[in-house]
TIVO-2410 file (N, C-alpha, C; in nm, 3 decimals):
# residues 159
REC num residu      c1      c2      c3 atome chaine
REC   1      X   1.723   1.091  -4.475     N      A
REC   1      X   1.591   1.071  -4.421    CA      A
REC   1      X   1.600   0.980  -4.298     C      A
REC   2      X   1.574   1.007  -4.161     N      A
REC   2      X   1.582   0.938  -4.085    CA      A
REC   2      X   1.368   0.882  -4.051     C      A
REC   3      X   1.419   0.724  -4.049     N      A
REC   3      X   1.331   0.641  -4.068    CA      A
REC   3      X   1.259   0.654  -3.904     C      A
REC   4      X   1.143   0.646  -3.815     N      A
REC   4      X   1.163   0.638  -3.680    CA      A
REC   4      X   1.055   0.502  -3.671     C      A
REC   5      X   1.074   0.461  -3.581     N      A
REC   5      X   1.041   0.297  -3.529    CA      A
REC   5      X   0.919   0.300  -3.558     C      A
REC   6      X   0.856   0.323  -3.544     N      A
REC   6      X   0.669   0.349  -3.485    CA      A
REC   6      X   0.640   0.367  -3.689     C      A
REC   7      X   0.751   0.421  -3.740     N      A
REC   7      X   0.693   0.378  -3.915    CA      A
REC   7      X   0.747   0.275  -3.974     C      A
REC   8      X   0.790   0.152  -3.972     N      A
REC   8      X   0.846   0.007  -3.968    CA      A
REC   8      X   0.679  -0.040  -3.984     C      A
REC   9      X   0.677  -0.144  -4.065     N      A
REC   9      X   0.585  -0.192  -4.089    CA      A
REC   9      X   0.530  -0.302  -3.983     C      A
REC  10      X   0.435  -0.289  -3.887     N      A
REC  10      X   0.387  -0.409  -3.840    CA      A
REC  10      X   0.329  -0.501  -3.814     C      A
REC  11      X   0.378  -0.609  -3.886     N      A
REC  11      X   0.290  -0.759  -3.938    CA      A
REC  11      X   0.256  -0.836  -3.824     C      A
REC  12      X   0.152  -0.843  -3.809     N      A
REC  12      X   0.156  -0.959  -3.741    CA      A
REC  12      X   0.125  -1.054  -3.702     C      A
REC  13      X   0.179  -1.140  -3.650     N      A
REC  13      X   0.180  -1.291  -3.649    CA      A
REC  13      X   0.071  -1.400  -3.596     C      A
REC  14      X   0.053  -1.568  -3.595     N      A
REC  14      X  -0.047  -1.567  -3.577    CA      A
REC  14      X  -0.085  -1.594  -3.396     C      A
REC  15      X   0.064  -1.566  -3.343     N      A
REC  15      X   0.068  -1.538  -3.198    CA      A
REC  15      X   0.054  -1.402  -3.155     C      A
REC  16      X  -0.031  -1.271  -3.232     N      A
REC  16      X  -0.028  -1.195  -3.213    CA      A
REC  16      X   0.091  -1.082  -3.167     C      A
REC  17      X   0.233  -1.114  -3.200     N      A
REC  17      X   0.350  -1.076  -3.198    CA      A
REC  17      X   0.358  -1.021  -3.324     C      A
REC  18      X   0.415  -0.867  -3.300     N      A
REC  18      X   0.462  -0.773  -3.395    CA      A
REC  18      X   0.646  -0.752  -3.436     C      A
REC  19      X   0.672  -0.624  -3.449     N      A
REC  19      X   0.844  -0.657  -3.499    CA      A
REC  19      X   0.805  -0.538  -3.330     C      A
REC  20      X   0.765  -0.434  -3.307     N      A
REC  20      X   0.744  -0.366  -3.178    CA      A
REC  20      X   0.717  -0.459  -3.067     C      A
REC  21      X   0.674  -0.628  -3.063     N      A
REC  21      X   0.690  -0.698  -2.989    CA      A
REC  21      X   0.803  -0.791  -2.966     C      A
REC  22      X   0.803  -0.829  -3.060     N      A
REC  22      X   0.954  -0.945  -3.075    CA      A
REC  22      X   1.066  -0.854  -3.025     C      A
REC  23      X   1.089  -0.757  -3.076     N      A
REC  23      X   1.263  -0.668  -3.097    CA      A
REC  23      X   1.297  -0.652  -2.915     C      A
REC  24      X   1.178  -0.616  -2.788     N      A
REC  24      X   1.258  -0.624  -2.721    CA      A
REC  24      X   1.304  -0.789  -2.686     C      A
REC  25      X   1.240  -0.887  -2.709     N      A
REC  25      X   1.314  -1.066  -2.676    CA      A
REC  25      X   1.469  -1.047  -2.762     C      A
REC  26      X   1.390  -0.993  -2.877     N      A
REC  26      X   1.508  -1.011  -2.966    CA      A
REC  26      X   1.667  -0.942  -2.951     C      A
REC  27      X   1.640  -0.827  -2.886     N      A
REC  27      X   1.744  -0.705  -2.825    CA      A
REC  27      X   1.819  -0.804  -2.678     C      A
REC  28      X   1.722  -0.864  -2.605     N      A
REC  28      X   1.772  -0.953  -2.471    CA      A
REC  28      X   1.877  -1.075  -2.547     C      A
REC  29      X   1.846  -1.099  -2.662     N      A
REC  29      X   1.839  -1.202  -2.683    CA      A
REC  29      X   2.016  -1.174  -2.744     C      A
REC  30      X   2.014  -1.122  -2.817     N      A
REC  30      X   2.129  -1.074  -2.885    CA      A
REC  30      X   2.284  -0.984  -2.787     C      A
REC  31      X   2.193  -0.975  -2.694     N      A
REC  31      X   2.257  -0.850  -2.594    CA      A
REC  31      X   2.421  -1.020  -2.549     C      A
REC  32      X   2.295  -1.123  -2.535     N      A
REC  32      X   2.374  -1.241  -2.482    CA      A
REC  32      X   2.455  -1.293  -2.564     C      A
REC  33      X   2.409  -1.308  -2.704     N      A
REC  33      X   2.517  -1.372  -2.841    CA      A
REC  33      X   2.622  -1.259  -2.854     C      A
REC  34      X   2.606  -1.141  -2.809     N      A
REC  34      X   2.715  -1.024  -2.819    CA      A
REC  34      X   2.864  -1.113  -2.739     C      A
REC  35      X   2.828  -1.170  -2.637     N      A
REC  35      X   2.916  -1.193  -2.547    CA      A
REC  35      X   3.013  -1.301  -2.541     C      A
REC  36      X   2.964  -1.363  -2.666     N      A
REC  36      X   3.044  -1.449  -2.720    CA      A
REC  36      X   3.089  -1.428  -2.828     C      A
REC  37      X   3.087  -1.258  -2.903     N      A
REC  37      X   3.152  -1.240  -3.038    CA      A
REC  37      X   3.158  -1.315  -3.111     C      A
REC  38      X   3.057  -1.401  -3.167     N      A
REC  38      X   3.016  -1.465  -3.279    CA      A
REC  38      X   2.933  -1.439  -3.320     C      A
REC  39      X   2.899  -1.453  -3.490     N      A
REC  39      X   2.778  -1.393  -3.537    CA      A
REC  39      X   2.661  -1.543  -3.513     C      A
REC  40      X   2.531  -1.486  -3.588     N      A
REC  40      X   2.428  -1.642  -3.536    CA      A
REC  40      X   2.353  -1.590  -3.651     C      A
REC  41      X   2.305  -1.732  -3.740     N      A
REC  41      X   2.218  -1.694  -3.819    CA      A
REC  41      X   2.108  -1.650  -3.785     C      A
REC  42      X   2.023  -1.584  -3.942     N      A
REC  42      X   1.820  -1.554  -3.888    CA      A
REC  42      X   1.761  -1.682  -3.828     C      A
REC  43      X   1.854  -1.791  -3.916     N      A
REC  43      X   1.706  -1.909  -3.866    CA      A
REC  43      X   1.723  -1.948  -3.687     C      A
REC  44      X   1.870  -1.903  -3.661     N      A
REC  44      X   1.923  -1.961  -3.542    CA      A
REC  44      X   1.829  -1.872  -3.449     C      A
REC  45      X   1.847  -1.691  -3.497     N      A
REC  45      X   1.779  -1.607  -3.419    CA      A
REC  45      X   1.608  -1.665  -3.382     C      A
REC  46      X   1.502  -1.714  -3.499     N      A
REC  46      X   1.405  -1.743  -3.533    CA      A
REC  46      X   1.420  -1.879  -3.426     C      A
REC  47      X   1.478  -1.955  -3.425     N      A
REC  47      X   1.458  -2.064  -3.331    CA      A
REC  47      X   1.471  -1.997  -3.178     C      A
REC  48      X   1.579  -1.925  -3.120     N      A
REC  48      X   1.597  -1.910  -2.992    CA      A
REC  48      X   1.479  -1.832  -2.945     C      A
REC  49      X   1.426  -1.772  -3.032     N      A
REC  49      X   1.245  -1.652  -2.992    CA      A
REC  49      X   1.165  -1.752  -3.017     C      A
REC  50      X   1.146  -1.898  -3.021     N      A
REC  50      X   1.044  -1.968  -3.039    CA      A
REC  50      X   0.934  -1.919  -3.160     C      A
REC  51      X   0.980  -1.868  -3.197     N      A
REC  51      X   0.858  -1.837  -3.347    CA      A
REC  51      X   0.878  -1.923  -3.458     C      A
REC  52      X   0.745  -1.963  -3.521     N      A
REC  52      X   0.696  -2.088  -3.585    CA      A
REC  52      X   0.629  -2.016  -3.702     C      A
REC  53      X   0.633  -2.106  -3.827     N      A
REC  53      X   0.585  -2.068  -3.979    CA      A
REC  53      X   0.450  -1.990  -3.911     C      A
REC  54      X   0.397  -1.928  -4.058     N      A
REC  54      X   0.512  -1.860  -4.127    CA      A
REC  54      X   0.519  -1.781  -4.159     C      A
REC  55      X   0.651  -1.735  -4.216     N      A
REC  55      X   0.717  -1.600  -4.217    CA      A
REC  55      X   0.797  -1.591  -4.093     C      A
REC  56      X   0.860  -1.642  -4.048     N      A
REC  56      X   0.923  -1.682  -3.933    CA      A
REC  56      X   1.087  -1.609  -3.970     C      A
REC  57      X   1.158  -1.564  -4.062     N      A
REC  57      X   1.250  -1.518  -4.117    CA      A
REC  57      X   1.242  -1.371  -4.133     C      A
REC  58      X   1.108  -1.360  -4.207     N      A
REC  58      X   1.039  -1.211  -4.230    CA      A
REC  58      X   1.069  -1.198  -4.075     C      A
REC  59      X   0.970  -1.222  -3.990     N      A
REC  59      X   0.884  -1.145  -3.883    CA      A
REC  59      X   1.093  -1.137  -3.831     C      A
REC  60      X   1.166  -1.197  -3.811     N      A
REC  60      X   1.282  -1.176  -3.777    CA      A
REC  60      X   1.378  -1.023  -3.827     C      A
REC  61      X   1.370  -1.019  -3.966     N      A
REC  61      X   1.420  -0.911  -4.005    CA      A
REC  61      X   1.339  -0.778  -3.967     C      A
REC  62      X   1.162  -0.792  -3.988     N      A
REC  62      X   1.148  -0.655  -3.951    CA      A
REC  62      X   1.201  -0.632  -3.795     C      A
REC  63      X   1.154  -0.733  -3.697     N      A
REC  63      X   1.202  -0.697  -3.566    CA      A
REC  63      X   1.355  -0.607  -3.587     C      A
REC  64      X   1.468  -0.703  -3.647     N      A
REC  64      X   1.574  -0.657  -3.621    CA      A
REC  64      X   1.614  -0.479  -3.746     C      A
REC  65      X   1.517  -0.468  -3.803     N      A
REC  65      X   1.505  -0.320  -3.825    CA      A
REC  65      X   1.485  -0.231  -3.731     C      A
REC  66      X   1.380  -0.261  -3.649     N      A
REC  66      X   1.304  -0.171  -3.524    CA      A
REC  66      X   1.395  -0.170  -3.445     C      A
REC  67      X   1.488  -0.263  -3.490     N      A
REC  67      X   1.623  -0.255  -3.352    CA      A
REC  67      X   1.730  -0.167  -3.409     C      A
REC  68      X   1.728  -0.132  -3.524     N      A
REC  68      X   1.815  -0.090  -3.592    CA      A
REC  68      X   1.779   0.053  -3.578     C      A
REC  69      X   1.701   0.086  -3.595     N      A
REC  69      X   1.612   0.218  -3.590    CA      A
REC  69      X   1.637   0.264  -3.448     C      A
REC  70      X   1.594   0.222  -3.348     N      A
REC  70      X   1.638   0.208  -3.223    CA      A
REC  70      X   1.782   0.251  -3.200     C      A
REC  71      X   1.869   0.189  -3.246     N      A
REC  71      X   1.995   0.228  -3.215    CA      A
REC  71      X   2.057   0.325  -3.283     C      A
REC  72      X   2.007   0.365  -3.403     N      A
REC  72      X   2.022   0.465  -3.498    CA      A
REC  72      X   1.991   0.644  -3.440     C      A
REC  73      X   1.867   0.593  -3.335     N      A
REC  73      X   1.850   0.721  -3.261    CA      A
REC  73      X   1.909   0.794  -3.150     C      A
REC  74      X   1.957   0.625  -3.097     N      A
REC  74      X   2.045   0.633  -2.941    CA      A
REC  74      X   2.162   0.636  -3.028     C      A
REC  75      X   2.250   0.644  -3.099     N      A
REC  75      X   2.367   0.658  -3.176    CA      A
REC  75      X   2.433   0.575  -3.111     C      A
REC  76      X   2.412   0.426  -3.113     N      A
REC  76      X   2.463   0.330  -3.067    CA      A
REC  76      X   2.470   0.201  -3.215     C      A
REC  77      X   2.592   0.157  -3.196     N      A
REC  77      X   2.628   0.063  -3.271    CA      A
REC  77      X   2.508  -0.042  -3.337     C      A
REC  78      X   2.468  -0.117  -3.407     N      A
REC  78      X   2.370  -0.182  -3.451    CA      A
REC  78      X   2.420  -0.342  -3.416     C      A
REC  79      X   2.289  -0.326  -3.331     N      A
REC  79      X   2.331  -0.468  -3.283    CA      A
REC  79      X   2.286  -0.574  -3.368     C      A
REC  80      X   2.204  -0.577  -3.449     N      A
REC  80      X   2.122  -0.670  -3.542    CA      A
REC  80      X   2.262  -0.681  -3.630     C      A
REC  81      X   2.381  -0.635  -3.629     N      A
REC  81      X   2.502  -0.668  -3.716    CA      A
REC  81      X   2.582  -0.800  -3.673     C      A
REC  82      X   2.552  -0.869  -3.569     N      A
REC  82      X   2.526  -0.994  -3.546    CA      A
REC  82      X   2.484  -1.073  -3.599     C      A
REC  83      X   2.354  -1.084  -3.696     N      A
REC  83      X   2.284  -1.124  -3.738    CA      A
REC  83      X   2.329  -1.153  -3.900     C      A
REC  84      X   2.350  -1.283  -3.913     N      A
REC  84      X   2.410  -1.259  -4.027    CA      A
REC  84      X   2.306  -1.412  -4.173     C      A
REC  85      X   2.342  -1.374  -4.314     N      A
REC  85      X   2.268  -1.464  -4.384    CA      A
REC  85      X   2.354  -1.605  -4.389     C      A
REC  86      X   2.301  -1.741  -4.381     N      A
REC  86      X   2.426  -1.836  -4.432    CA      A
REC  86      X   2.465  -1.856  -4.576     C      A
REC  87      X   2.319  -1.783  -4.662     N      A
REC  87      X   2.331  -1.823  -4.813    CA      A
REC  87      X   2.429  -1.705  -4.817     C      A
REC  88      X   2.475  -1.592  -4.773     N      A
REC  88      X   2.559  -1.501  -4.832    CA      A
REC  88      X   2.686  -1.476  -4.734     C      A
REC  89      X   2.744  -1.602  -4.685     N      A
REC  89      X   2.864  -1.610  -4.682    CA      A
REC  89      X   2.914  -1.539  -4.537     C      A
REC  90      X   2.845  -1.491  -4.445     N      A
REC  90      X   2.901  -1.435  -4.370    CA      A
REC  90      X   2.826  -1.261  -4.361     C      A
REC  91      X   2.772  -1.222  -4.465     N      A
REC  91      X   2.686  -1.115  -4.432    CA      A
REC  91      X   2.563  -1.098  -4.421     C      A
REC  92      X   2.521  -0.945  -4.345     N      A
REC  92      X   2.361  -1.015  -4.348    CA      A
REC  92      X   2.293  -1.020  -4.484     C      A
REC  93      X   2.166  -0.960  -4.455     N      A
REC  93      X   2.059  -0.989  -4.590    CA      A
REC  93      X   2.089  -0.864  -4.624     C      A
REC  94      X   2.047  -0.869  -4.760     N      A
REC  94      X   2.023  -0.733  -4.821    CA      A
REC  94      X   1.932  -0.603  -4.732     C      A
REC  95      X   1.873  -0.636  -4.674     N      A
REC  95      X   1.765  -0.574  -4.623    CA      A
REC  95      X   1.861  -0.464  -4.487     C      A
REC  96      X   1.942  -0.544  -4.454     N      A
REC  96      X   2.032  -0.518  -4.330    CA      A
REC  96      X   2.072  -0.324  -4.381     C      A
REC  97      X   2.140  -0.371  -4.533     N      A
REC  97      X   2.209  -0.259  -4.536    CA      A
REC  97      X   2.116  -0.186  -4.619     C      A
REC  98      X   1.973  -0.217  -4.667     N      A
REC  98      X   1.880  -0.141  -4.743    CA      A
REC  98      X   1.864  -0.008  -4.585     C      A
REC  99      X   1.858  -0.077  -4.477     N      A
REC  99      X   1.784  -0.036  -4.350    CA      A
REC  99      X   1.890   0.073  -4.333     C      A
REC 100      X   1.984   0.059  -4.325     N      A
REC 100      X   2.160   0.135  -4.245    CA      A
REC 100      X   2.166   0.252  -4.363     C      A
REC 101      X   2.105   0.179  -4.489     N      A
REC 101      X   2.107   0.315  -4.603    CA      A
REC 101      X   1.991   0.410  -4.575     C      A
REC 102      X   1.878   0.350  -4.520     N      A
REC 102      X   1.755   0.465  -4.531    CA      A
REC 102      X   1.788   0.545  -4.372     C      A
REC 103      X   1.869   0.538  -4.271     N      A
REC 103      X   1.924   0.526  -4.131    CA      A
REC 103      X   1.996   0.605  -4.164     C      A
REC 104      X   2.073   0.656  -4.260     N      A
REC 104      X   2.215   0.731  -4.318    CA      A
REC 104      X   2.336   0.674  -4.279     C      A
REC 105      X   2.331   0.544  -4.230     N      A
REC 105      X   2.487   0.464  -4.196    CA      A
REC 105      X   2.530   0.448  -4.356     C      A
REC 106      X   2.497   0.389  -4.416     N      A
REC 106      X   2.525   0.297  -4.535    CA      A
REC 106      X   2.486   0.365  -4.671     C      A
REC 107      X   2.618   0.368  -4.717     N      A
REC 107      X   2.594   0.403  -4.876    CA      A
REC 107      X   2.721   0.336  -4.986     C      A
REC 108      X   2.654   0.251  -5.018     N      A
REC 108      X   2.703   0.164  -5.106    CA      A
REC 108      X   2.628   0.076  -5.113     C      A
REC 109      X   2.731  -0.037  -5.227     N      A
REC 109      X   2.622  -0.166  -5.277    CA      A
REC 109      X   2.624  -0.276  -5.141     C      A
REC 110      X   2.505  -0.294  -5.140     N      A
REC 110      X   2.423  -0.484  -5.085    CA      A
REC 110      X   2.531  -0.506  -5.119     C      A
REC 111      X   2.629  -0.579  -5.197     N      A
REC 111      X   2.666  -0.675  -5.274    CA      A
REC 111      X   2.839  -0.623  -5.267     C      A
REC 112      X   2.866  -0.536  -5.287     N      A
REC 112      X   2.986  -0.486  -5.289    CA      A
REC 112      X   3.096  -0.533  -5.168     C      A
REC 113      X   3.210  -0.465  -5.277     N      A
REC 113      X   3.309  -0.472  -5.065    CA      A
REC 113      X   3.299  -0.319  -5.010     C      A
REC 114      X   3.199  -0.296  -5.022     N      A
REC 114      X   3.191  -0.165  -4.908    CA      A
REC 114      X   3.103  -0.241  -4.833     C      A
REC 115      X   3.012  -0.309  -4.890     N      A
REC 115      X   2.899  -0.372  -4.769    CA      A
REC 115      X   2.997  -0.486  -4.689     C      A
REC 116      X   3.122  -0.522  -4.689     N      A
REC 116      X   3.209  -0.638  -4.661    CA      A
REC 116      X   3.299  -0.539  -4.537     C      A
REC 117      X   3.301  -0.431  -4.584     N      A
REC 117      X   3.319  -0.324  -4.466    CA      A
REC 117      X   3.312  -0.258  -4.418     C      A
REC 118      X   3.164  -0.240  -4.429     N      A
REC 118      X   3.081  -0.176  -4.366    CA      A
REC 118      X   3.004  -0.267  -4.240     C      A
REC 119      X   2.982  -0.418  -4.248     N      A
REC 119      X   2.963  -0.507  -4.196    CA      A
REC 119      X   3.058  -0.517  -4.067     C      A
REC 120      X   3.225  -0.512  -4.097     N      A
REC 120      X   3.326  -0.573  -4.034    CA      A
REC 120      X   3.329  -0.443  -3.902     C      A
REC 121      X   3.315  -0.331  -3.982     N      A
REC 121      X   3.305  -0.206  -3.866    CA      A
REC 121      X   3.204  -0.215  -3.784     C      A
REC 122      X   3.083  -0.247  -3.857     N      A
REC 122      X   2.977  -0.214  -3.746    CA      A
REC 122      X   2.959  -0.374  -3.613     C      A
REC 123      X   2.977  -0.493  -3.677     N      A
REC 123      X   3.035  -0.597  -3.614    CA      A
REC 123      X   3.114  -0.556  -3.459     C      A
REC 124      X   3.213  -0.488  -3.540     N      A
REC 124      X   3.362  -0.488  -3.430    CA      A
REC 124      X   3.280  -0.380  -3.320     C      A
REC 125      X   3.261  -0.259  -3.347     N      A
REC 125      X   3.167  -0.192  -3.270    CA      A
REC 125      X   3.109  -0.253  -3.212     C      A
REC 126      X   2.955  -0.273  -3.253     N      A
REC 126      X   2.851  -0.346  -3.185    CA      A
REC 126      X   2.919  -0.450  -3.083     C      A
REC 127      X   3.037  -0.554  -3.132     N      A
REC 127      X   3.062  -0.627  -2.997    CA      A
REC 127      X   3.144  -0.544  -2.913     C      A
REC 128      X   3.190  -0.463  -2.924     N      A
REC 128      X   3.264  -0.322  -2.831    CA      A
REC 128      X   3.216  -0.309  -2.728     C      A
REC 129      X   3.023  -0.215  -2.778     N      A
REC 129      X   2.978  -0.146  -2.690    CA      A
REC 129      X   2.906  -0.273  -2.637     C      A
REC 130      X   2.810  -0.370  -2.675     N      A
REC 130      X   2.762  -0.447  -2.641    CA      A
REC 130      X   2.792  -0.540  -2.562     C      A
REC 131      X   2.938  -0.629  -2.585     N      A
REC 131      X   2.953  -0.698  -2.526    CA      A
REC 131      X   3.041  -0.673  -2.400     C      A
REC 132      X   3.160  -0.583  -2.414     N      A
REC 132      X   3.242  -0.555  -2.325    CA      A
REC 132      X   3.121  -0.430  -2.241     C      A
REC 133      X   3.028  -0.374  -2.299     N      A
REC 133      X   2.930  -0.301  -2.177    CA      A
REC 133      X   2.821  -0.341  -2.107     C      A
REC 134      X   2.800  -0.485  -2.178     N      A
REC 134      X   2.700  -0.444  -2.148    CA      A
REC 134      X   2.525  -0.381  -2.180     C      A
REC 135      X   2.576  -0.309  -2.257     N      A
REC 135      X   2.467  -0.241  -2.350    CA      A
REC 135      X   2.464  -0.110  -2.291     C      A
REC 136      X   2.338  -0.009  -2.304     N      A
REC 136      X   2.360   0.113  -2.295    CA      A
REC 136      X   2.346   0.121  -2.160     C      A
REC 137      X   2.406   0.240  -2.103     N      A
REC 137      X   2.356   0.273  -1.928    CA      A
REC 137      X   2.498   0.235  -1.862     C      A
REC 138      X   2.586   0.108  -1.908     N      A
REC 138      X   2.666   0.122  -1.867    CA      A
REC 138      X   2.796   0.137  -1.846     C      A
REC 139      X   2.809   0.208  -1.999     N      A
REC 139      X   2.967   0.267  -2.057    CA      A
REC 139      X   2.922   0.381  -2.103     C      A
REC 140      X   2.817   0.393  -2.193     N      A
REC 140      X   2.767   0.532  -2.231    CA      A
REC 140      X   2.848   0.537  -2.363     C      A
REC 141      X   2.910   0.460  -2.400     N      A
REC 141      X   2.947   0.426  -2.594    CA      A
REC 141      X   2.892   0.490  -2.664     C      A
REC 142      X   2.882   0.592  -2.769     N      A
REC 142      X   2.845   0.598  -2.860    CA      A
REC 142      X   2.868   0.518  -3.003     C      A
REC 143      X   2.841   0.545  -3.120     N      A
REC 143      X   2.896   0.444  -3.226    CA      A
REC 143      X   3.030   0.486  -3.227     C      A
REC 144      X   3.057   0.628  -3.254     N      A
REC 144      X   3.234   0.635  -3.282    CA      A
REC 144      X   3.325   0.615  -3.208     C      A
REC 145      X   3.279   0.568  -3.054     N      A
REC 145      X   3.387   0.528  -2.925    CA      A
REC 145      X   3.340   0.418  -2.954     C      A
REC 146      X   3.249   0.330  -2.961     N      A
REC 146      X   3.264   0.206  -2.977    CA      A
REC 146      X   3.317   0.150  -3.123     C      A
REC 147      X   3.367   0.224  -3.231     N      A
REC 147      X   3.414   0.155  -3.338    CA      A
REC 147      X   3.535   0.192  -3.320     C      A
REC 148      X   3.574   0.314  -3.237     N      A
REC 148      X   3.715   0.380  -3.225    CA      A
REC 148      X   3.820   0.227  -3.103     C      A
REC 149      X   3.690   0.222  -3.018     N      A
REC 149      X   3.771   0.081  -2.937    CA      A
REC 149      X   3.773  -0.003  -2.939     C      A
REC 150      X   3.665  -0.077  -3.093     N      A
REC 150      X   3.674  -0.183  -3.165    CA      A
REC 150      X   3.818  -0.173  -3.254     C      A
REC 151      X   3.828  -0.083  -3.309     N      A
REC 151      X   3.995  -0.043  -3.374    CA      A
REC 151      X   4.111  -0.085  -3.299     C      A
REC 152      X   4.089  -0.003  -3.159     N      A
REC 152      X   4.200  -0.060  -3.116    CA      A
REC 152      X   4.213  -0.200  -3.092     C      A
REC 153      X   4.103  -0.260  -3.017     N      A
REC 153      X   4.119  -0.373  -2.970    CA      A
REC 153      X   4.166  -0.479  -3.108     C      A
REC 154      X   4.138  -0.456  -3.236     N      A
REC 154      X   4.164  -0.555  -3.324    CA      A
REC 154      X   4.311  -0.530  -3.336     C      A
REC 155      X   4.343  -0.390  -3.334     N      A
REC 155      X   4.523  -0.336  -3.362    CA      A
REC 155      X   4.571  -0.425  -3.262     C      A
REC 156      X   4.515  -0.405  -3.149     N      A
REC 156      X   4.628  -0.499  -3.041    CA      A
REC 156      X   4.656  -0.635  -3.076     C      A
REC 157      X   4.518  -0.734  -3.125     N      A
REC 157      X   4.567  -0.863  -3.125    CA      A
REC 157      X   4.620  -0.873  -3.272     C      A
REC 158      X   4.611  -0.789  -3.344     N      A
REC 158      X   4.732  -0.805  -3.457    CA      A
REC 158      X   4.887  -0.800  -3.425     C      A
REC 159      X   4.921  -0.698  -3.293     N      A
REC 159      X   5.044  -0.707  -3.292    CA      A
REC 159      X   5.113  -0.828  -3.204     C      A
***
C-alpha cells in the first residue's frame, strides 16, 4: 500500500504550523546535518525548527513522515534516517519503521536486528545521496545507487 503525503495526518500547532509546513524547514534542515554524517536526535531536530510545547516531538515525527513519503515517491533514500531516538540507543522511534513498513521499505520487527539493518542501510544511503549530492537535481541517485555507493564507500574504509 503506498501511503501519499496529502494522507499523513495534519495537526496543527499553536503557531499554526502543520507536518506539510514544518517538513520543508525540516528537509533544509537535515539536508545540512547530512553533511556531517552524524545522526541528531528528535529533541535536537525540535530545537533547531524553533518549535515549543506541546507536542513538540509529535509535530517532529509526523513532519519527518511527510518527508518520508516524499522520498518514497522520488525513490530517494530517507532522509529522516538521520533522525534518530536517544532512549533507543541509536535508532529511530518505532514510528520510523511503522512508516518504511506502510512505504513497502520495511518488513520486520521495530525492535529486531533487521530494524538494526535496515537503519544502517538506509543511514549509509541517505548520507550517499544527500550529503556527497547534495540532494536531488544534482546526482540524480536513486535509493539503489545511493545504497550501492554507500556499500562501496564503507568497503573502502574497511580496507
Amino acid at each position: 500500500m503506498t501511503v501519499m503525503a496529502e494522507d499523513l495526518a495534519a495537526t496543527t500547532d499553536v503557531d499554526g504550523n502543520t507536518a506539510q509546513t514544518i517538513a520543508p524547514r525540516l528537509r533544509e534542515h537535515l539536508r545540512k546535518v547530512a553533511e556531517q554524517r552524524l545522526p541528531v536526535t528528535y529533541r535536537e531536530v525540535a530545537r533547531a525548527l524553533g518549535l515549543t510545547p506541546p507536542n513538540t516531538i509529535h509535530r517532529v515525527t509526523e513532519a519527518l513522515e511527510h518527508l518520508m513519503t516524499e522520498d518514497a515517491a522520488a525513490d530517494r533514500p530517507f532522509i529522516a534516517a538521520i533522525v534518530i531516538s536517544k532512549a533507543r540507543g541509536g535508532l529511530p522511534a518505532p514510528g520510523f519503521f511503522d512508516c518504511a513498513a506502510r512505504l513497502g521499505r520495511f518488513d520486520g520487527d521495530a525492535a529486531g536486528p533487521e530494524a538494526w539493518a535496515f537503519h544502517a542501510a538506509e543511514f549509509n544511503a541517505m548520507v550517499a545521496f544527500w550529503a556527497a549530492s547534495g540532494g536531488p537535481g544534482e546526482s540524480g541517485l536513486s535509493v539503489r545507487q545511493g545504497a550501492r555507493q554507500a556499500s562501496t564507500s564503507i568497503s573502502e574504509r574497511e580496507t
